[in-house]
NUTORMAR-534209 format. One line per field, with one value per residue (C-alpha): x, y, z; residue in three letters; chain; residue number from 1. Coordinates in steps of 0.05 Angstrom, whole numbers, plus 5000, padded with zeros to 4 digits. Example, Ala and Ser with C-alpha at 12.3 -4.5 7.8 and 13.67 -1.06 7.14 Angstrom:
x <- 5246|5273
y <- 4910|4979
z <- 5156|5143
aa <- Ala|Ser
ch <- A|A
i <- 1|2
END
This chain:
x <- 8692|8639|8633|8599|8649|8707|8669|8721|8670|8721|8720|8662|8598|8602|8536|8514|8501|8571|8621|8676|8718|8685|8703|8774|8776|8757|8798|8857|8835|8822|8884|8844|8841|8769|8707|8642|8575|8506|8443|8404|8364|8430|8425|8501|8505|8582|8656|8690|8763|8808|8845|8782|8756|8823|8808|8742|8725|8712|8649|8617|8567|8583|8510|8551|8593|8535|8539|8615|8645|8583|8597|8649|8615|8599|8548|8546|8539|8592|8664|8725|8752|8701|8722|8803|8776|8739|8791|8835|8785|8776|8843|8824|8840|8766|8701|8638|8579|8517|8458|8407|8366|8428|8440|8516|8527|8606|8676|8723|8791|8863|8878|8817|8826|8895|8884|8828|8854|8920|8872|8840|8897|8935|8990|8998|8996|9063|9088|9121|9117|9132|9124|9122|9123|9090|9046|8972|8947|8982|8963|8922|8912|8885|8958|8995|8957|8960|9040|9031|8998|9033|9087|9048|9034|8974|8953|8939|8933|8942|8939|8951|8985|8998|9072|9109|9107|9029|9026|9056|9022|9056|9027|9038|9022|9025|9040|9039|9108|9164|9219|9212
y <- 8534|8575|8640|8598|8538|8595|8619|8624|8587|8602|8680|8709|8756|8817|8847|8925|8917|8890|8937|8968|8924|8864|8870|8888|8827|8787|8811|8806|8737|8712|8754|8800|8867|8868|8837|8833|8861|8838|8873|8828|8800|8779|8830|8857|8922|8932|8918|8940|8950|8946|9011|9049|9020|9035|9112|9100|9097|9012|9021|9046|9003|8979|9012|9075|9048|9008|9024|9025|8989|8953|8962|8903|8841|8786|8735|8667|8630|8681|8636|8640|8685|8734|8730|8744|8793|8836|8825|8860|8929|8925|8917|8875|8801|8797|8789|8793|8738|8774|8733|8770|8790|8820|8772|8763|8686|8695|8726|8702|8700|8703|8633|8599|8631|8623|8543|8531|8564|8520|8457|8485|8512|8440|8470|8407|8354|8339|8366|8418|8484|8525|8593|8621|8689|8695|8756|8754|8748|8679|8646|8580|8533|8480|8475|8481|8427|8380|8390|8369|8310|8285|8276|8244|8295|8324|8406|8403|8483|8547|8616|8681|8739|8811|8812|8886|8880|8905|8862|8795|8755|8712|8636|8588|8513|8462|8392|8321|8312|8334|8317|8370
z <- 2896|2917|2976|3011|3023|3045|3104|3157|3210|3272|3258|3305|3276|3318|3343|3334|3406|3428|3465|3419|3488|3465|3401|3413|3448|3394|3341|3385|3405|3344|3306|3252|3239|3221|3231|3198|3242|3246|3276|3328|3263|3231|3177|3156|3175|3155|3172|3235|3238|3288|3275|3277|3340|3373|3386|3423|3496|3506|3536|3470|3431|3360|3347|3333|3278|3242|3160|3155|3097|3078|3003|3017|3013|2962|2949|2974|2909|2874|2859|2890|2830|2844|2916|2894|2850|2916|2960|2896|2884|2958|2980|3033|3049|3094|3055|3086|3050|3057|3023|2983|3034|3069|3117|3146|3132|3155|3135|3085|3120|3079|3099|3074|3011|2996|3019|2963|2917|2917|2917|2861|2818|2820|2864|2909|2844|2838|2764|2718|2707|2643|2637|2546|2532|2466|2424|2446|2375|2372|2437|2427|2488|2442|2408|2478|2489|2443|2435|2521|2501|2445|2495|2536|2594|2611|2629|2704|2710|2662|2675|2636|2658|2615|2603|2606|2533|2529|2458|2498|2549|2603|2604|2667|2648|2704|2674|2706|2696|2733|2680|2626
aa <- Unk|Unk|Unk|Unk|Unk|Unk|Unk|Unk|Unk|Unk|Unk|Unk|Unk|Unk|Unk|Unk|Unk|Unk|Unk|Unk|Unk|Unk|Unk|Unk|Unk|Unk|Unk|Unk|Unk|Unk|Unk|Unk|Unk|Unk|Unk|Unk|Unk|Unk|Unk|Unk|Unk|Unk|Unk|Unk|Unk|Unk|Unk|Unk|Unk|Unk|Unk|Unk|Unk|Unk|Unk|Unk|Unk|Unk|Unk|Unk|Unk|Unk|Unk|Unk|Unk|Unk|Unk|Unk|Unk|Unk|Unk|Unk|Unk|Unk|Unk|Unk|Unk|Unk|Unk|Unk|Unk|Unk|Unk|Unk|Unk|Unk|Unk|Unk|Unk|Unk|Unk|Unk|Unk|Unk|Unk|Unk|Unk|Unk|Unk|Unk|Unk|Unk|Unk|Unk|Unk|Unk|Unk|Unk|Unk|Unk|Unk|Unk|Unk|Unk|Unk|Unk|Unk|Unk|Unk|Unk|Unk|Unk|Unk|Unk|Unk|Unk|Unk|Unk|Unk|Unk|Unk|Unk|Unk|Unk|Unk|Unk|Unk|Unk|Unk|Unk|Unk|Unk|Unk|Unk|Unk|Unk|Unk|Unk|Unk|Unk|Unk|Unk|Unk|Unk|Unk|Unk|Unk|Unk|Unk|Unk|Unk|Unk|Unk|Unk|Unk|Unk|Unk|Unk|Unk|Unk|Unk|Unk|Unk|Unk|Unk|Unk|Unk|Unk|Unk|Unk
ch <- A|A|A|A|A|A|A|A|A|A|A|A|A|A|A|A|A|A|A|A|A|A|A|A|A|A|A|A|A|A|A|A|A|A|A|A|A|A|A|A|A|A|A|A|A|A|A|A|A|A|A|A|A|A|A|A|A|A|A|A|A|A|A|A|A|A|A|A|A|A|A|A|A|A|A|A|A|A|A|A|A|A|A|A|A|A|A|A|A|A|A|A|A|A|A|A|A|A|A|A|A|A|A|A|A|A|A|A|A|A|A|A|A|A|A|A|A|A|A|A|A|A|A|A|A|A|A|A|A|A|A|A|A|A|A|A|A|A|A|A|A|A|A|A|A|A|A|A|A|A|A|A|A|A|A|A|A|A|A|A|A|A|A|A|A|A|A|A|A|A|A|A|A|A|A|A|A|A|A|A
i <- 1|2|3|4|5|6|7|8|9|10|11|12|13|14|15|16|17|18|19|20|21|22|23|24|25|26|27|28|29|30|31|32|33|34|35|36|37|38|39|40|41|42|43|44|45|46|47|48|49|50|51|52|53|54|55|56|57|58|59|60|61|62|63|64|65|66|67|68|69|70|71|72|73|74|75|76|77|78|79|80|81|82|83|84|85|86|87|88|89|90|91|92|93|94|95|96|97|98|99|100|101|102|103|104|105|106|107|108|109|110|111|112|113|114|115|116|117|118|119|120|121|122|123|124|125|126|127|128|129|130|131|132|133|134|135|136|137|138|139|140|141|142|143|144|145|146|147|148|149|150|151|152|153|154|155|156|157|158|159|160|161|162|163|164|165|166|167|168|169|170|171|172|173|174|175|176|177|178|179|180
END
């Protein structure tokens, strides 16, 4: 799953020459607290957020506010890890694709991630789930699964997560069968 596919396409592109009213509007419309802004050429020119936009006289252009936030953005070709992984260092749930020529292709909302990301991570497949605690040093997905298998089950989804213990890892395995 790619950038590109989790463009929110009902979210709105503000314009540097909108009104800090008209963009109000829009956010409240549309319930976000930010929104990405383009220049009349559709080059990015930055994130707007609500909060900011709040203290202004409404009658203001965006034009004003063009550069803020533009570091947050991401590639439309770059995978919906890389997107989670943003929205982490970011600490922001609303990417910004810019292409690389800098042109705003859309926003990444929550919703759209958070819906891929369970098609992609097996959530919906009906199955099991079993979580093993184990040292780093001996973790081996090829013997998780082939001890799956020979019981005739197969590894849907498996992820890996650092357990307190910094030596032990968590690991999540998603089977296709519900009776463990």
């Amino acid at each position: 799953m790619l950038a590109t596919q989790l463009i929110d396409t009902s979210l709105p592109i503000l314009h540097d020459t909108d009104s800090i009213g008209q963009a109000l509007f829009l956010m409240q419309e549309h319930h976000v607290p930010v929104l990405a802004m383009s220049d009349v050429n559709g080059n990015y020119l930055g994130r707007i957020r609500e909060e900011i936009l709040l203290d202004h006289d409404d009658d203001l252009r965006l034009t004003d506010f063009a550069g803020n936030e533009t570091e947050i953005k991401i590639l439309p070709e770059e995978h919906l890890f890389d997107v989670l992984n943003k929205s982490a260092l970011f600490q922001t749930s609303y990417i910004p694709v810019v292409d690389a020529q800098g042109i705003l292709l859309g926003i990444i909302a929550p919703e759209k991630v958070v819906m891929n990301l369970a098609r992609e991570t097996a959530v919906k497949d009906p199955g099991g789930i079993i979580v093993v605690e184990l040292k780093a040093i001996n973790y081996s997905l090829a013997e998780m699964a082939r001890i799956v298998e020979s019981n005739n089950a197969v590894i849907l989804h498996s992820f890996i997560t650092q357990s307190p213990d910094a030596e032990k890892i968590l690991v999540t395995i998603k089977i296709n069968k519900l009776d463990l």
